[in-house]
KOLGU-4560 file (N, C-alpha, C; in nm, 3 decimals, padded with zeros to 5 digits):
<recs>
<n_xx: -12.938 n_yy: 00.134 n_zz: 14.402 ca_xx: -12.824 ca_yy: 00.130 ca_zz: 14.313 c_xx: -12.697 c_yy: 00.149 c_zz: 14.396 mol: A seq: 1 type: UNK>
<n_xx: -12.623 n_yy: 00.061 n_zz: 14.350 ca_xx: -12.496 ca_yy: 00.056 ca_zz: 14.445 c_xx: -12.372 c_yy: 00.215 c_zz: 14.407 mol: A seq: 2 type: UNK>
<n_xx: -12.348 n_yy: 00.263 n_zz: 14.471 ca_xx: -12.234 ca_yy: 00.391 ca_zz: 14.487 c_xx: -12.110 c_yy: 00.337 c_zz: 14.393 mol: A seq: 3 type: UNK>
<n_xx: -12.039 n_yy: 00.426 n_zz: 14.339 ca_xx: -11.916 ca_yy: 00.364 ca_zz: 14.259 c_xx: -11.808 c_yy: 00.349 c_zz: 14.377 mol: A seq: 4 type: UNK>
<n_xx: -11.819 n_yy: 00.400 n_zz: 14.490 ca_xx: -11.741 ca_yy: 00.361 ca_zz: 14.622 c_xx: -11.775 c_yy: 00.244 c_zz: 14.667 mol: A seq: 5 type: UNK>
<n_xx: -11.861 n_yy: 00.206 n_zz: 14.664 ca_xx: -11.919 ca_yy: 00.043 ca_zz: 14.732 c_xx: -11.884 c_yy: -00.063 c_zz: 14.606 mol: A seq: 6 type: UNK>
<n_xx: -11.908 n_yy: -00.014 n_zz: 14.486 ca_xx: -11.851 ca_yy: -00.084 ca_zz: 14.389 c_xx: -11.662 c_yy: -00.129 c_zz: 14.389 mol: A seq: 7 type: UNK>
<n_xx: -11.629 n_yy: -00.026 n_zz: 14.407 ca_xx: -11.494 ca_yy: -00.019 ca_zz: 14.414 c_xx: -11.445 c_yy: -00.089 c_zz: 14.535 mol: A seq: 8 type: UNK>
<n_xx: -11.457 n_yy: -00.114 n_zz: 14.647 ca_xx: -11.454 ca_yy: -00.148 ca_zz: 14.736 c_xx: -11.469 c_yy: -00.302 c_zz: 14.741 mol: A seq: 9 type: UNK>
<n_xx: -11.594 n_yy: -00.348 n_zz: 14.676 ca_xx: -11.631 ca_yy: -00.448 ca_zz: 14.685 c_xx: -11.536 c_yy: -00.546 c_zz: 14.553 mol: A seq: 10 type: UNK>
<n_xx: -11.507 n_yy: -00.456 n_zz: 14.467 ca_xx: -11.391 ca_yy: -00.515 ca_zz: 14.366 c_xx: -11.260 c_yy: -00.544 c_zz: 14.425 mol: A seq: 11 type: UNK>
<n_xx: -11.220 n_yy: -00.485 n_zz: 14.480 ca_xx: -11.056 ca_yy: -00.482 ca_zz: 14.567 c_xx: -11.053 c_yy: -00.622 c_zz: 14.668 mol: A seq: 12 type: UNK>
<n_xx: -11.160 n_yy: -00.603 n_zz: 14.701 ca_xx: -11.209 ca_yy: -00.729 ca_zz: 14.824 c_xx: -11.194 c_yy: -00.840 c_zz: 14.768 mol: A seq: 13 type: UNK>
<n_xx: -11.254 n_yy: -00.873 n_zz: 14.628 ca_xx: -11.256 ca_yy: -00.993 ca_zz: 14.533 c_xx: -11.141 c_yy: -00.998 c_zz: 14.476 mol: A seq: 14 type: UNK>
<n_xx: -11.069 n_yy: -00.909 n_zz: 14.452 ca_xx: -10.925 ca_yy: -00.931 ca_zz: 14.389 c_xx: -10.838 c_yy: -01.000 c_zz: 14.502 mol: A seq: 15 type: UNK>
<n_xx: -10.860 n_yy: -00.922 n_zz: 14.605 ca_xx: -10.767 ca_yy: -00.979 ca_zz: 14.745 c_xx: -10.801 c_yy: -01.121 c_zz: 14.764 mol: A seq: 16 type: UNK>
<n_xx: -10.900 n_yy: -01.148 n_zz: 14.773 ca_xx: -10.967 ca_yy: -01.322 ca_zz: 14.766 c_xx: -10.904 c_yy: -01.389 c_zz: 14.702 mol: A seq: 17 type: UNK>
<n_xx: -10.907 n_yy: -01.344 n_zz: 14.578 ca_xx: -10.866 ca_yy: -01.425 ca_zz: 14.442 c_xx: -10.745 c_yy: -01.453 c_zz: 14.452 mol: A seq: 18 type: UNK>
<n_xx: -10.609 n_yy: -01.329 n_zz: 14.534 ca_xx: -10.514 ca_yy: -01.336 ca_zz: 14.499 c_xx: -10.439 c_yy: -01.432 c_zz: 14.618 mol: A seq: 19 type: UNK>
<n_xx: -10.551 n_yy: -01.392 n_zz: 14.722 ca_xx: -10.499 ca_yy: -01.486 ca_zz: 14.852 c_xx: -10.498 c_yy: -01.655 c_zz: 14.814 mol: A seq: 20 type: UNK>
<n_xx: -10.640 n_yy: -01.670 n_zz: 14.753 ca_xx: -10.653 ca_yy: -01.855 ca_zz: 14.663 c_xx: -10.528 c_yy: -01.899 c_zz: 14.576 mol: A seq: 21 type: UNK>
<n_xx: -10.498 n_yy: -01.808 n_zz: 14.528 ca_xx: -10.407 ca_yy: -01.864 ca_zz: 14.399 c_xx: -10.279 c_yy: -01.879 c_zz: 14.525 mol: A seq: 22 type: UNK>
<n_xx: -10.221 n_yy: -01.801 n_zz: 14.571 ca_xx: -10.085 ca_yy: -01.790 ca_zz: 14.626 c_xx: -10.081 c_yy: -01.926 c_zz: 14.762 mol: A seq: 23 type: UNK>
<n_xx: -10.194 n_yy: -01.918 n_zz: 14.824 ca_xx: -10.212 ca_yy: -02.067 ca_zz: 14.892 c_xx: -10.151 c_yy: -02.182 c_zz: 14.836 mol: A seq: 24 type: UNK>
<n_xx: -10.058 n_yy: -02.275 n_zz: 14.992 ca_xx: -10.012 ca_yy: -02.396 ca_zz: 14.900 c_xx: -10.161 c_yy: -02.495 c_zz: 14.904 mol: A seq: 25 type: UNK>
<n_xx: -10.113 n_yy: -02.610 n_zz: 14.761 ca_xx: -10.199 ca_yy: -02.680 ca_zz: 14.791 c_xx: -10.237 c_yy: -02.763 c_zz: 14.936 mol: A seq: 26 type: UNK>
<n_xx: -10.133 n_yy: -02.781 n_zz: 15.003 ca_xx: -10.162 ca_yy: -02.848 ca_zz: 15.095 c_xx: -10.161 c_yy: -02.774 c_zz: 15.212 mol: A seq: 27 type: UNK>
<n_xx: -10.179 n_yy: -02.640 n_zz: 15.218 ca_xx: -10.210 ca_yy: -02.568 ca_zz: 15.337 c_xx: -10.278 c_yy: -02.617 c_zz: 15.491 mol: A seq: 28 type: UNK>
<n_xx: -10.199 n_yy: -02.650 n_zz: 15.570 ca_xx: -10.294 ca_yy: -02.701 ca_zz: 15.707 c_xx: -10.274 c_yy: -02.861 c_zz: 15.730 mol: A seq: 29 type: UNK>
<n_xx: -10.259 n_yy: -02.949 n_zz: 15.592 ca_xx: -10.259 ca_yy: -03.079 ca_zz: 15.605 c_xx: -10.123 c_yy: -03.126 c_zz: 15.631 mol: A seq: 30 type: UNK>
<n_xx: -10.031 n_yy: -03.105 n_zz: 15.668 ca_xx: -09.876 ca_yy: -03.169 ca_zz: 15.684 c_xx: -09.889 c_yy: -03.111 c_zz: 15.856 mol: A seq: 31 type: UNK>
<n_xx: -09.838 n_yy: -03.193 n_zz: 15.949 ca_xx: -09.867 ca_yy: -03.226 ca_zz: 16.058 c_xx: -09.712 c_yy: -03.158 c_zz: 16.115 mol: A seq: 32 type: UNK>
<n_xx: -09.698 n_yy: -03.107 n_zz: 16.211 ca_xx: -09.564 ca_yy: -03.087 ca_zz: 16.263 c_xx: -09.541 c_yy: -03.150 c_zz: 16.423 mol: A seq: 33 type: UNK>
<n_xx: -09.499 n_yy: -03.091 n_zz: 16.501 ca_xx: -09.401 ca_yy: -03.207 ca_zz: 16.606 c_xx: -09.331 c_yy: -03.124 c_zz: 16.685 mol: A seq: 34 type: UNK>
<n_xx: -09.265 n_yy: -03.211 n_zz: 16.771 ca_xx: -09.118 ca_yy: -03.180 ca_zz: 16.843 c_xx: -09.037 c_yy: -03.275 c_zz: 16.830 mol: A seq: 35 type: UNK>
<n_xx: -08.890 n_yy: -03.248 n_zz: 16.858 ca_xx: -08.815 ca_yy: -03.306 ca_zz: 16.839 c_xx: -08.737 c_yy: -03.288 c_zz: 16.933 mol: A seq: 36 type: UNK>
<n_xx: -08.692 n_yy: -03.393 n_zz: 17.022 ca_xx: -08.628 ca_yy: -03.377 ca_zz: 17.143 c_xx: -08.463 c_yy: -03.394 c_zz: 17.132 mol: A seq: 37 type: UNK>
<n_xx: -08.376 n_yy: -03.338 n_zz: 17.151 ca_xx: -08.233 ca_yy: -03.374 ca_zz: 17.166 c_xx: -08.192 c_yy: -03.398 c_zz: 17.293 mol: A seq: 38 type: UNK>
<n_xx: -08.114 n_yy: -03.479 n_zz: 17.378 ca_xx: -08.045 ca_yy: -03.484 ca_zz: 17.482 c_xx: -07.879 c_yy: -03.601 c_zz: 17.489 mol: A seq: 39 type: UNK>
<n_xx: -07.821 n_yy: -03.594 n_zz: 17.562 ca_xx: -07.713 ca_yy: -03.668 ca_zz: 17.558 c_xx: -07.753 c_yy: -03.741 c_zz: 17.717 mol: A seq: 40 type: UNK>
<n_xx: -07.680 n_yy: -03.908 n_zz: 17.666 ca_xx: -07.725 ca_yy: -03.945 ca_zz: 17.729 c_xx: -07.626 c_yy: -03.974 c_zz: 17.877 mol: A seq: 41 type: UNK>
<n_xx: -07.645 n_yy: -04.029 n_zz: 18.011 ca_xx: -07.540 ca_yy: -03.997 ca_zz: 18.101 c_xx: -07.450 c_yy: -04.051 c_zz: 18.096 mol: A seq: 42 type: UNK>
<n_xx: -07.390 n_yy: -04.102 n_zz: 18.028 ca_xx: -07.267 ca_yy: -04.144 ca_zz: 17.994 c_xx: -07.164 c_yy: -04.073 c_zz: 17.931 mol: A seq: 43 type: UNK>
<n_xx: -07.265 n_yy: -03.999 n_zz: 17.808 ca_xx: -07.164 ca_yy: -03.912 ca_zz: 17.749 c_xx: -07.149 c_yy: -03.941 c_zz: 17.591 mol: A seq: 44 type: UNK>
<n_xx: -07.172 n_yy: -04.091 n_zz: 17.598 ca_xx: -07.142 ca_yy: -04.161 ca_zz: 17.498 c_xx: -07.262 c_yy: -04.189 c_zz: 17.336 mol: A seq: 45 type: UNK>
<n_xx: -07.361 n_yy: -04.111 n_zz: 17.383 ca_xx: -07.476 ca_yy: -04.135 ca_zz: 17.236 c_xx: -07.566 c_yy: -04.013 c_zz: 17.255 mol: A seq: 46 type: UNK>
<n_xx: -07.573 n_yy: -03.897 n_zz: 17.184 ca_xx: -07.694 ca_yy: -03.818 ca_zz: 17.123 c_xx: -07.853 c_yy: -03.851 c_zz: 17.096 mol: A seq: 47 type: UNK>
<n_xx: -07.959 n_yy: -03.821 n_zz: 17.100 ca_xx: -08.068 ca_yy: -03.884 ca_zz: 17.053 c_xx: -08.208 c_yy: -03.818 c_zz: 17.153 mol: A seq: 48 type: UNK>
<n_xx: -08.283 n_yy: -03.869 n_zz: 17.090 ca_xx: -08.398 ca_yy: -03.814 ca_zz: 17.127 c_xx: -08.486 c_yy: -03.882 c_zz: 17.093 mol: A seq: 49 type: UNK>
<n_xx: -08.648 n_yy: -03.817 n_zz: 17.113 ca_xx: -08.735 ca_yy: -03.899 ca_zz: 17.068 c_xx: -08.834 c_yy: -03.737 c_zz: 16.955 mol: A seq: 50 type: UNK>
<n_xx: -08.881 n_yy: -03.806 n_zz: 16.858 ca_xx: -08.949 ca_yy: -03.688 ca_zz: 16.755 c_xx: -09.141 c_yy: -03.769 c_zz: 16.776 mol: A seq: 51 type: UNK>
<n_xx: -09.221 n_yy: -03.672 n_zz: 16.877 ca_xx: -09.323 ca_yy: -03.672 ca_zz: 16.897 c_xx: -09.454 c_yy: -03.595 c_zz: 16.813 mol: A seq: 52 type: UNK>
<n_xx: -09.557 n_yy: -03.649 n_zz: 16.731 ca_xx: -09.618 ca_yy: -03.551 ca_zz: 16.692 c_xx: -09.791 c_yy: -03.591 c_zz: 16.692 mol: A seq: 53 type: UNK>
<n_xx: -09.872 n_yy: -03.517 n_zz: 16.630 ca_xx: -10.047 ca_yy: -03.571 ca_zz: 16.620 c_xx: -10.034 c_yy: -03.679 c_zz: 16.528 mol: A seq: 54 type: UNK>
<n_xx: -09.947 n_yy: -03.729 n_zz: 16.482 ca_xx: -09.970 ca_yy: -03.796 ca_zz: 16.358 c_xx: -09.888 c_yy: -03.886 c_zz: 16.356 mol: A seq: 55 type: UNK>
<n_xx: -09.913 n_yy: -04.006 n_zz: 16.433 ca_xx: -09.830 ca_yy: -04.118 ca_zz: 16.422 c_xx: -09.727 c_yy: -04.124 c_zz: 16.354 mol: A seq: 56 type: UNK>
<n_xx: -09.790 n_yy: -04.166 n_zz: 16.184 ca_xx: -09.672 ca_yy: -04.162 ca_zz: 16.078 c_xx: -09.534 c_yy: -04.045 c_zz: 16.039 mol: A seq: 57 type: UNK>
<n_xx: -09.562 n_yy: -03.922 n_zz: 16.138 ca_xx: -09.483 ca_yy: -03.873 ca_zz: 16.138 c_xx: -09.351 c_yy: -03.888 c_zz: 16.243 mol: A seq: 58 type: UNK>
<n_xx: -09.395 n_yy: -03.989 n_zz: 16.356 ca_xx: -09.283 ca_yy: -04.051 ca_zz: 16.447 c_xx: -09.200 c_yy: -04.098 c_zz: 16.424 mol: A seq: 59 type: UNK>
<n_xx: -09.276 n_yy: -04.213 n_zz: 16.317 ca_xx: -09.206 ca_yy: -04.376 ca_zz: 16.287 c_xx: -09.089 c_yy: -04.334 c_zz: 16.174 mol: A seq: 60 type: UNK>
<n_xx: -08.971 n_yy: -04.398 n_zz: 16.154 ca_xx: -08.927 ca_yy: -04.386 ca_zz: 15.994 c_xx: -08.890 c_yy: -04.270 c_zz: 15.964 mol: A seq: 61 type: UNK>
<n_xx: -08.862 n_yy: -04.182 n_zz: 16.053 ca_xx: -08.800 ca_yy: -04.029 ca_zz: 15.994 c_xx: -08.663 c_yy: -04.030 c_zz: 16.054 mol: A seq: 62 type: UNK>
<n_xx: -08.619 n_yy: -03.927 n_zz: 15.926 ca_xx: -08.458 ca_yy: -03.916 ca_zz: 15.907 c_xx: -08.449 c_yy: -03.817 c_zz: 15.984 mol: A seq: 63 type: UNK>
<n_xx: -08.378 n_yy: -03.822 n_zz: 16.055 ca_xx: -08.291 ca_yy: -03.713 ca_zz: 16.168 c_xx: -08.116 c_yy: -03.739 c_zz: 16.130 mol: A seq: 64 type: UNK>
<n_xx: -08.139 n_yy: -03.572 n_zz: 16.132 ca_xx: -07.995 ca_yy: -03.513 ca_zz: 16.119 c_xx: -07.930 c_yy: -03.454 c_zz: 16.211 mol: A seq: 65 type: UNK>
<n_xx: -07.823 n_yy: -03.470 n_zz: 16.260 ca_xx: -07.718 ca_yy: -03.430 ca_zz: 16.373 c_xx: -07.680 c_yy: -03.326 c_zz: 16.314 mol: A seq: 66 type: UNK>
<n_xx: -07.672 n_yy: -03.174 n_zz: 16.379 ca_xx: -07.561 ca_yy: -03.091 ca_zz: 16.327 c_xx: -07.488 c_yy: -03.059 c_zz: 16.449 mol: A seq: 67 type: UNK>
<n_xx: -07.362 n_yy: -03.029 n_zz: 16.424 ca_xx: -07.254 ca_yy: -02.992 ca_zz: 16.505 c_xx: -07.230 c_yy: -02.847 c_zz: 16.478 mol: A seq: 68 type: UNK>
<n_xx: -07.202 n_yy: -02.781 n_zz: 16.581 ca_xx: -07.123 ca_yy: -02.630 ca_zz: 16.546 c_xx: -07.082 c_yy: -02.552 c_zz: 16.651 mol: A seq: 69 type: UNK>
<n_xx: -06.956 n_yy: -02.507 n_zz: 16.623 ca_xx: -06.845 ca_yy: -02.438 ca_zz: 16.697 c_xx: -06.836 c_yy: -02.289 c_zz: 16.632 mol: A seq: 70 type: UNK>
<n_xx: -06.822 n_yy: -02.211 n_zz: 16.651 ca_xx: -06.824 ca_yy: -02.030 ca_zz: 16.673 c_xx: -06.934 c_yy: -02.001 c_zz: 16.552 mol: A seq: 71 type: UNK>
<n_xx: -07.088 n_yy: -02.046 n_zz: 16.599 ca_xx: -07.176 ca_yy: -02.000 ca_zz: 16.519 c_xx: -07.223 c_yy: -02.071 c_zz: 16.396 mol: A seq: 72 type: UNK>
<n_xx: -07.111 n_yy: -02.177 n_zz: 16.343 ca_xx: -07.107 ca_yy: -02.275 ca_zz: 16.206 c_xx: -07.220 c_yy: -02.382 c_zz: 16.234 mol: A seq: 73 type: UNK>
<n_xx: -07.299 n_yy: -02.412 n_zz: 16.167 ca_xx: -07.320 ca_yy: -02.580 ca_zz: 16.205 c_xx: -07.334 c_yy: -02.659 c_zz: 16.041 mol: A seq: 74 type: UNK>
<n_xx: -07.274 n_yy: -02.806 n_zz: 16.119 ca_xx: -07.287 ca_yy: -02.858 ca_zz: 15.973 c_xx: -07.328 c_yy: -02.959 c_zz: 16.011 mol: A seq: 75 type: UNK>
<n_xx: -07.414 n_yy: -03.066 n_zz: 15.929 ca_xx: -07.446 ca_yy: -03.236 ca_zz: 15.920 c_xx: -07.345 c_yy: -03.303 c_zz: 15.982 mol: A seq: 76 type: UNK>
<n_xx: -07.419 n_yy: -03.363 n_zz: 16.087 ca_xx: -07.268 ca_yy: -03.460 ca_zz: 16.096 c_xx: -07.250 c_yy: -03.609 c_zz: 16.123 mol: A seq: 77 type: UNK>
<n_xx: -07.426 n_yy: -03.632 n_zz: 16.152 ca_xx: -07.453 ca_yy: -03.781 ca_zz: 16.134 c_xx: -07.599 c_yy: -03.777 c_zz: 16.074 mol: A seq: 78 type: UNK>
<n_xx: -07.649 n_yy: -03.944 n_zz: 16.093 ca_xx: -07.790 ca_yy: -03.912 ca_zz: 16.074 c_xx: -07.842 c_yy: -04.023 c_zz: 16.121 mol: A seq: 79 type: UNK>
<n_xx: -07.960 n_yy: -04.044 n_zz: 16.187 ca_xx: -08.040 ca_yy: -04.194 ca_zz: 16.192 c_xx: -08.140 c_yy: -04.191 c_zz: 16.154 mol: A seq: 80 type: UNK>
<n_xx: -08.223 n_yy: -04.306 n_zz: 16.178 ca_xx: -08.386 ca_yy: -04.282 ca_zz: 16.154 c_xx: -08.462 c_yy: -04.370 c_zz: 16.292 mol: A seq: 81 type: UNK>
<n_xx: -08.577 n_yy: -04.242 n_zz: 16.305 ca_xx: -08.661 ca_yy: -04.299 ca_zz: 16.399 c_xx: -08.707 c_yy: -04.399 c_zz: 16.412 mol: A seq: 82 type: UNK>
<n_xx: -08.727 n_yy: -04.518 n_zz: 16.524 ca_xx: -08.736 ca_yy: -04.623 ca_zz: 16.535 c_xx: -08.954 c_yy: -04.591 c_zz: 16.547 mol: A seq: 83 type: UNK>
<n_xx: -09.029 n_yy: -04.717 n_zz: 16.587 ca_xx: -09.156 ca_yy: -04.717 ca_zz: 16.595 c_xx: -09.218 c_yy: -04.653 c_zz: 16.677 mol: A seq: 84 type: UNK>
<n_xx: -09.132 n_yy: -04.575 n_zz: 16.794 ca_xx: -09.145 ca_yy: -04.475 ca_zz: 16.891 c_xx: -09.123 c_yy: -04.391 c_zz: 16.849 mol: A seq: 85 type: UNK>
<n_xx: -09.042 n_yy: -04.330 n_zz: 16.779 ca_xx: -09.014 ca_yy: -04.206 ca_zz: 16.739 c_xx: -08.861 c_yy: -04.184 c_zz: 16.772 mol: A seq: 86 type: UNK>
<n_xx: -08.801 n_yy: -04.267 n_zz: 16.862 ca_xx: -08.711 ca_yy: -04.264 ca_zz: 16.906 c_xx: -08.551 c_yy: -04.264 c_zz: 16.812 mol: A seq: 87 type: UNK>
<n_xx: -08.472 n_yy: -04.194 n_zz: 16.853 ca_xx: -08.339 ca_yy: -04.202 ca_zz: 16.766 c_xx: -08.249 c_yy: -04.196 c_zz: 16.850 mol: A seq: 88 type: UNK>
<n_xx: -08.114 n_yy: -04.230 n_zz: 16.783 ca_xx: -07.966 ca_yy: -04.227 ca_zz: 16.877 c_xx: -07.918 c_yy: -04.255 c_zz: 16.802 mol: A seq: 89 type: UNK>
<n_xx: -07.766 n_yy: -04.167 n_zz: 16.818 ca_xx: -07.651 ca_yy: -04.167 ca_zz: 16.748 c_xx: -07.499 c_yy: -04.163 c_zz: 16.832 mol: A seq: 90 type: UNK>
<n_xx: -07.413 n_yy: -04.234 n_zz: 16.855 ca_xx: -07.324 ca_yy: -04.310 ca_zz: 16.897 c_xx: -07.223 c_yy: -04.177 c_zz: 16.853 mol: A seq: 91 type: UNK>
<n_xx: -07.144 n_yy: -04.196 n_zz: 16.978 ca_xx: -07.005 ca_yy: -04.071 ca_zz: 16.935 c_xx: -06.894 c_yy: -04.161 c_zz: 16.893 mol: A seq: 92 type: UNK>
<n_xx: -06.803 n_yy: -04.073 n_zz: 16.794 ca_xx: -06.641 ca_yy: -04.127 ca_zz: 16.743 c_xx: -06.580 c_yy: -04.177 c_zz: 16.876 mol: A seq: 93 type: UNK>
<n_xx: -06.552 n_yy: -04.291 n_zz: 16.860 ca_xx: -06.445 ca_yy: -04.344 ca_zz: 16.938 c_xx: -06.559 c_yy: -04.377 c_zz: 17.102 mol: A seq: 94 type: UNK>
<n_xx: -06.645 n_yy: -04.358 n_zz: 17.080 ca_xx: -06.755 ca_yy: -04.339 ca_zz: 17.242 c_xx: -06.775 c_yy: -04.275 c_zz: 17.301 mol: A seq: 95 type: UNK>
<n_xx: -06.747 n_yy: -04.152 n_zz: 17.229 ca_xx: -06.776 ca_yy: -04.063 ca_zz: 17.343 c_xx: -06.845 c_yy: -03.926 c_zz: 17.262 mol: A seq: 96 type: UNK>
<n_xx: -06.980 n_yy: -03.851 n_zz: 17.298 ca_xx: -06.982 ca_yy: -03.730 ca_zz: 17.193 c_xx: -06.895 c_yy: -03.640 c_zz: 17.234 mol: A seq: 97 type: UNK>
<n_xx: -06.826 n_yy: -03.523 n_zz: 17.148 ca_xx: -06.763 ca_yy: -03.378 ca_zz: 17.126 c_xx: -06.769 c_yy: -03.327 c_zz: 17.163 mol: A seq: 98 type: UNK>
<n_xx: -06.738 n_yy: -03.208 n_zz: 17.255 ca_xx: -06.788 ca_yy: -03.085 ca_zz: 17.324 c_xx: -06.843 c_yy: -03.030 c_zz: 17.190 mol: A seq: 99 type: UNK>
<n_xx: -06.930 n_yy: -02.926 n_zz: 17.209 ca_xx: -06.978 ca_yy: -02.883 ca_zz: 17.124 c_xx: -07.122 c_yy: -02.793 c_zz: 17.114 mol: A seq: 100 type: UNK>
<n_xx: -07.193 n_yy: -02.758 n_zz: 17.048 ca_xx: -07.328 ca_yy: -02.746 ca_zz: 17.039 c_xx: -07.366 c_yy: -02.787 c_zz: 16.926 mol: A seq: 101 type: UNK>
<n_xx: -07.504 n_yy: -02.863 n_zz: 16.974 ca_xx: -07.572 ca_yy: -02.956 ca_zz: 16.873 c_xx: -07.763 c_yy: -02.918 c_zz: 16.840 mol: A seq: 102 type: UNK>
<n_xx: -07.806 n_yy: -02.966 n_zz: 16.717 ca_xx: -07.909 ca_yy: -02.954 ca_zz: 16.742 c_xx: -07.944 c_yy: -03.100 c_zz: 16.621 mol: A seq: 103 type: UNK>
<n_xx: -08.042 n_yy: -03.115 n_zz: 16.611 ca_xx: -08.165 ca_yy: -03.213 ca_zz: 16.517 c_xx: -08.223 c_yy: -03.186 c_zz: 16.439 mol: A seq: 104 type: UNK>
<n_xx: -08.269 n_yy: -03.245 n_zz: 16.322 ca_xx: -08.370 ca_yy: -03.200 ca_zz: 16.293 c_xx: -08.408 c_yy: -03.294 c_zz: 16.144 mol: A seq: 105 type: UNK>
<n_xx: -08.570 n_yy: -03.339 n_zz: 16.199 ca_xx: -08.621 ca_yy: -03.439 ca_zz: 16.145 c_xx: -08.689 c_yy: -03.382 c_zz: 15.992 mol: A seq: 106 type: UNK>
<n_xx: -08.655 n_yy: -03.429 n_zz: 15.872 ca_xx: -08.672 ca_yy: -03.390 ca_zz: 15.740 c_xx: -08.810 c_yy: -03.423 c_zz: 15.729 mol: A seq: 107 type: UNK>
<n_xx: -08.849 n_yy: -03.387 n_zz: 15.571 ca_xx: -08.997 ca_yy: -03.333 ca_zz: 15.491 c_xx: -08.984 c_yy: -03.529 c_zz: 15.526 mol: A seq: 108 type: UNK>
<n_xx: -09.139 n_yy: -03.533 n_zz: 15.528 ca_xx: -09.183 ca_yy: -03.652 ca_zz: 15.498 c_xx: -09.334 c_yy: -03.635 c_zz: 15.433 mol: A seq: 109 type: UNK>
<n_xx: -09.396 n_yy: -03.718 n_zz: 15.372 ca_xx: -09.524 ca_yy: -03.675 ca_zz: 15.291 c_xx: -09.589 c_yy: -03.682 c_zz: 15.416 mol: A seq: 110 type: UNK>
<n_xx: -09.659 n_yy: -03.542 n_zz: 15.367 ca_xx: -09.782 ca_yy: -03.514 ca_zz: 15.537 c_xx: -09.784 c_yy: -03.466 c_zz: 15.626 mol: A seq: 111 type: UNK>
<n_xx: -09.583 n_yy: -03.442 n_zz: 15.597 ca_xx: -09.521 ca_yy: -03.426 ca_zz: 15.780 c_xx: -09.391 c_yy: -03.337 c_zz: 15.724 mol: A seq: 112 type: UNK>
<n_xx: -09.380 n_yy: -03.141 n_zz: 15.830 ca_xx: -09.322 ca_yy: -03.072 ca_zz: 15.797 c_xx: -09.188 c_yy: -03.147 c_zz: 15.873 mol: A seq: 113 type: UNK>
<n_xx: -09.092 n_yy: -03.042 n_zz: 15.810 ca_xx: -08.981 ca_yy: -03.038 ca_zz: 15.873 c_xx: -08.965 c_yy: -03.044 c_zz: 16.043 mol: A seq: 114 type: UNK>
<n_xx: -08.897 n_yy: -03.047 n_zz: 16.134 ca_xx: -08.898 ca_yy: -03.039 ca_zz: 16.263 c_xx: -08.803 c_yy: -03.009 c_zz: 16.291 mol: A seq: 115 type: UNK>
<n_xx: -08.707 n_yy: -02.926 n_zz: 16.388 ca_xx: -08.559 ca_yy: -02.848 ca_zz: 16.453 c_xx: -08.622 c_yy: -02.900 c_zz: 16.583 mol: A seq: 116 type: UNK>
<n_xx: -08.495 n_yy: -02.949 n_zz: 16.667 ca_xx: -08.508 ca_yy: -02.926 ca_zz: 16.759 c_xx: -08.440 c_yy: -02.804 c_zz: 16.860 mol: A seq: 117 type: UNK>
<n_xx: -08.462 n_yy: -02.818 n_zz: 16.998 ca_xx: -08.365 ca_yy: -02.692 ca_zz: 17.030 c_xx: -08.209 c_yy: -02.720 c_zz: 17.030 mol: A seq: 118 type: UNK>
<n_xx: -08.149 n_yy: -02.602 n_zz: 17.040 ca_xx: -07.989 ca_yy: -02.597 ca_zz: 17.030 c_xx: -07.912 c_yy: -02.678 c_zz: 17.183 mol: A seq: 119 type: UNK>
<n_xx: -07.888 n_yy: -02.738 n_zz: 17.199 ca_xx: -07.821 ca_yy: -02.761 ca_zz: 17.351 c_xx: -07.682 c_yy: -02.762 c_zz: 17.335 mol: A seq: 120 type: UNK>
<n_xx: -07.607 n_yy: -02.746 n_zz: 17.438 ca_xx: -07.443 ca_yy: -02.737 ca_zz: 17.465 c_xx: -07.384 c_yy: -02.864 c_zz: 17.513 mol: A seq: 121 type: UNK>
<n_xx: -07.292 n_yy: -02.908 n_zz: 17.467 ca_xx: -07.252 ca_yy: -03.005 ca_zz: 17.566 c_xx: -07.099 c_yy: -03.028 c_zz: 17.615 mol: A seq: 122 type: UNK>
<n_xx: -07.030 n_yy: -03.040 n_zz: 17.682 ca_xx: -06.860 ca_yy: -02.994 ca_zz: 17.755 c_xx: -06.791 c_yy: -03.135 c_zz: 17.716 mol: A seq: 123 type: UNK>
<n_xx: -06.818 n_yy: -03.254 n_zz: 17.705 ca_xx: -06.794 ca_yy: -03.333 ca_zz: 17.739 c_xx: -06.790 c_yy: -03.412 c_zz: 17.849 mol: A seq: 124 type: UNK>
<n_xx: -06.738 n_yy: -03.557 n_zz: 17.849 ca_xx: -06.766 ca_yy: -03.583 ca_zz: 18.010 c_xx: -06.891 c_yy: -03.678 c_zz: 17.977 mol: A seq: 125 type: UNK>
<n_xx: -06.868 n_yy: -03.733 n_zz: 18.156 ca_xx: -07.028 ca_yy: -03.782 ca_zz: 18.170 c_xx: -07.114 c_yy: -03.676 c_zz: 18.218 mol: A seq: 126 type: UNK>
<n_xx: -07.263 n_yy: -03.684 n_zz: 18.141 ca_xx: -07.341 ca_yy: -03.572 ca_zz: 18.215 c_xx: -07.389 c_yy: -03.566 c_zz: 18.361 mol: A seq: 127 type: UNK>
<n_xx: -07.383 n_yy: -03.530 n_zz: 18.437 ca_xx: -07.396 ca_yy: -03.516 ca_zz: 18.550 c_xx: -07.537 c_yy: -03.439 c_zz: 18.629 mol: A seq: 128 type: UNK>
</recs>
């Protein structure tokens, strides 16, 4: 005969189960994530990167967002979409990008999480 301690015990365990199932998303594990590369290129003149992941369809056809930001702010400030490589670029005002710090970052797609890339700095100029 089981102890009302082993009983009790063994109830808490099943509640925790239960409560862990319900609060799970449905799609836990199945949406694929990535990197997302930012760099400027040596000219000076276009932003872009390439967004790499396990999952093909998460390369091709994704929206990437430019943010810009100066003392801590960042806001949207362009956007493209990945070419069949994964590849993107975005062209500066007038030809040239901003001093500034910038980062990326490729939106929800079905299957496929969000992606940031890292923050980089850039002075202006050609990069050197």
């Amino acid at each position: 005969m089981q102890s009302l301690k082993t009983r009790a015990g063994a109830a808490a365990l099943a509640a925790l189960t239960a409560a862990a199932i319900a609060v799970a998303p449905a799609d836990a594990g199945t949406a694929a994530g990535g990197k997302l590369t930012i760099q400027v290129n040596e000219a000076g003149s276009k932003i872009g990167g390439k967004m790499t992941s396990n999952k093909a369809s998460c390369e091709r056809n994704r929206r990437v967002k430019l943010f810009f930001g100066e003392m801590g702010a960042f806001r949207p400030v362009a956007m493209d979409q990945t070419n069949e490589d994964g590849r993107w670029s975005i062209g500066g005002p007038d030809g040239s990008i901003p001093s500034g710090r910038y980062y990326a970052k490729a939106t929800r797609k079905d299957g496929c999480k969000v992606v940031k890339s890292e923050r980089i700095s850039y002075e202006g100029g050609p990069v050197r």
